[in-house]
N, C-alpha and C positions, 0 to 999 in steps of 0.2 A: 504494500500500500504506500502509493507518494503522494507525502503533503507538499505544496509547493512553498510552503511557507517552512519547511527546514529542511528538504532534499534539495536545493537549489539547483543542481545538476545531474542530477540523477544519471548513473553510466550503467549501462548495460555490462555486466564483467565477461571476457572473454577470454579464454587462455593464451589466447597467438598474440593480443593485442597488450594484451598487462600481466607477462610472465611475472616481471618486474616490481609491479606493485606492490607494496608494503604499508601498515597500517600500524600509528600508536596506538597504543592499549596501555592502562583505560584512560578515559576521556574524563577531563578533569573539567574543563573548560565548558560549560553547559550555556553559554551567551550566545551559542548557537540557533538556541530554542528561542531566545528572547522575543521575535514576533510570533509564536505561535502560542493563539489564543484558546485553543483546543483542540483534542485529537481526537481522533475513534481509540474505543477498548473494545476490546474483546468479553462476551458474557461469562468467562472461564477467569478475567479479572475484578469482576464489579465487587468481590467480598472485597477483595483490597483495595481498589479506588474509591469505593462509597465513604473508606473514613476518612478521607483526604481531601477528595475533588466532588461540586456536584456533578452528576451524570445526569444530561437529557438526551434528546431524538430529535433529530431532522431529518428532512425528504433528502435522498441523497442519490438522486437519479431514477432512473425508472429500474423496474425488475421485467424478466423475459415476458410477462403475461401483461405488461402495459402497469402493470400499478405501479403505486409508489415506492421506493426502496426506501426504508429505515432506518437510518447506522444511529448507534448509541454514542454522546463525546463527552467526556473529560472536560471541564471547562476550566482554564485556566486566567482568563481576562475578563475585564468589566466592558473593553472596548476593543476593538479591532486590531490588532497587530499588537495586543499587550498579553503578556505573561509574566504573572504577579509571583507566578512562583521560580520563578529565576532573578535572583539578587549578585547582580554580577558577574561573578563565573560561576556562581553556585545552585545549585540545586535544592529549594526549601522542604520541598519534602519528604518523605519516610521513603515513598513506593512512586515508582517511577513506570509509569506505561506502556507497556512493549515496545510500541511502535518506536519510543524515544529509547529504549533500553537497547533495543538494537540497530540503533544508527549509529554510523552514516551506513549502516546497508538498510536497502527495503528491497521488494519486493512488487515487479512490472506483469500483470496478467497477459499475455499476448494474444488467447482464444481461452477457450472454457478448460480444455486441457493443457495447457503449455502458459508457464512463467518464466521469466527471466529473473536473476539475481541480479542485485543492480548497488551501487555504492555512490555517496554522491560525492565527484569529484572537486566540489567548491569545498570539502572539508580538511582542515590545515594538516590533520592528521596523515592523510591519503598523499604518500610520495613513494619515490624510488631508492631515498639514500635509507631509513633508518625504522626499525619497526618489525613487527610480525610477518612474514608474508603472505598473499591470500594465493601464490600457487609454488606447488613447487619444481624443481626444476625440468621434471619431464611433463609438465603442465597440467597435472591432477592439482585436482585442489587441495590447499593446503589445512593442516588439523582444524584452524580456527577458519577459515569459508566453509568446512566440508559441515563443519558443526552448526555454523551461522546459518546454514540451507537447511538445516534438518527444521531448525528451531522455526525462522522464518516459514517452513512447508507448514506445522504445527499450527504457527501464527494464520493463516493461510485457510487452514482448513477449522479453524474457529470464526473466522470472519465469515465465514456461507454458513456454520452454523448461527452465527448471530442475527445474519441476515433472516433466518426463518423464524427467530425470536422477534423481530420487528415488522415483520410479515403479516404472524399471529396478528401482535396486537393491532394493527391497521387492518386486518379481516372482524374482530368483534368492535371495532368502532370506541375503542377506548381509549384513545389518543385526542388531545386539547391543545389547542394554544398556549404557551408558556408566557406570563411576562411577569419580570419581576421588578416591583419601584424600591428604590432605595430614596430615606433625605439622609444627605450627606452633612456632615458639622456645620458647614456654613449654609444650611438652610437650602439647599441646590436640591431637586429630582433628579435623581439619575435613573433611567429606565432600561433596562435586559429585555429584550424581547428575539422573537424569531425563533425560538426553539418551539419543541413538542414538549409534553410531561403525561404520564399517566394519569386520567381523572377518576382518583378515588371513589367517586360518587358510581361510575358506571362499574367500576369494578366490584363493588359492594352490591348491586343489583343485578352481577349475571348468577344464571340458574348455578345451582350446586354441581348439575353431572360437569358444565365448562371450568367453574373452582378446581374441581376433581381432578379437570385433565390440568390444567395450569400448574397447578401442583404439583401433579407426578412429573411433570416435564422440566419442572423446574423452575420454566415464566416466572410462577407467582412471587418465588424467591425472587426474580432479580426486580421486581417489582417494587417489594418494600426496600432491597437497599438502593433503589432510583428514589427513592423516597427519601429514605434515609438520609442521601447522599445532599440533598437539596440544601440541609442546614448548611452546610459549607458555601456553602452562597453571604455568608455572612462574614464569614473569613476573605473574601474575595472584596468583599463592601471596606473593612477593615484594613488591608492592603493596600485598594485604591486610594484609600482617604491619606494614611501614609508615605506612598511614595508622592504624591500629588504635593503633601506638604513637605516634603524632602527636594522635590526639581527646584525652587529657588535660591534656595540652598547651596544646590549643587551648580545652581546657574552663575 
């Protein structure tokens, strides 16, 4: 999966072409992410992002049957290109999101069957003098690519799982408009909007046999930690109001 907002170059990796290629490890430097104001998770990560980050849903293209697609994101900013949980080179939080845990590699879909493995070449880490290498000399790939592709396939094959978690719920109609108003210290609205969130009202009114299946499937769980996760919308409130009174500061 590439965001363009921290794959900025996203490469295709090829054996002929980047025998040579070599990667630091690990990546200390996280100002990388600094415009990215949310990501997609994975349903296999929302026990661990719910206590960190809120998690909502947007349309995020169409699926093969014309509907909507559904991806669930991490939300990181109050405003557009901001990521409140990056403080300089650092990383604020406990758990970090796949998608970011395994950059600078993602992950280019080509057709339904076939992906590429991909690195993003704008990352400082990514040269030919010094580092790991991602092949080795008779151009198999090297321990950490061979690994990175396993994880990434993993990654891979939770995101079409996800996608039928967000499927469901846009098939029973229990999907809402998101907005969220903040007043900030000096008396300012600040208003979140644009998302989906589940509406508890509809959920609390489907029959018992659909409860039944939601639950065995698991849905219902990630439900309440989408719920859950919302309080942290306040930590995000709390950040904003902060670095905001820090930029004159620093100006």
């Amino acid at each position: 999966m590439i965001n363009q907002n921290l794959h900025r170059k996203p490469m295709a990796l090829d054996s002929a072409q980047h025998r040579l290629l070599k990667l630091k490890l690990p990546i200390t430097d996280w100002s990388v992410a600094k415009d990215l104001n949310a990501t997609f998770v994975a349903a296999a990560e929302f026990g661990d992002v719910c206590r960190e980050f809120p998690i909502v849903f947007v349309k995020a293209g169409k699926e093969p049957d014309g509907s909507d697609a559904i991806a669930p994101l991490a939300v990181f900013g109050m405003t557009q290109n901001q990521n409140l949980y990056v403080s300089g080179e650092r990383w604020r939080a406990q758990y970090m999101p796949a998608v970011l845990r395994f950059y600078p590699f993602c992950i280019a879909r080509i057709d339904d069957q076939r992906f590429a493995i991909c690195v993003d070449s704008a990352h400082a880490g990514v040269n030919t003098e010094e580092g790991q290498p991602l092949f080795e000399a008779d151009g198999k790939p090297s321990e950490l690519l061979a690994g990175m592709q396993k994880q990434l396939e993993v990654l891979e094959a939770e995101i079409q799982r996800t996608r039928l978690v967000g499927k469901r719920l846009l098939e029973l109609d229990l999907l809402r408009e998101m907005r969220f108003d903040a007043t900030l210290p000096d008396g300012k609205q600040h208003t979140v909007d644009g998302f989906l969130t589940v509406d508890d009202a509809k959920v609390t009114a489907l029959p018992d046999n659909i409860v039944g299946e939601l639950h065995r499937s698991g849905v219902l769980g990630l439900v309440h930690m989408h719920w859950v996760s919302l309080g942290n919308m306040r930590r995000l409130v709390d950040w904003h109001v902060e670095r905001a009174a820090a930029a004159p500061a620093a100006g």
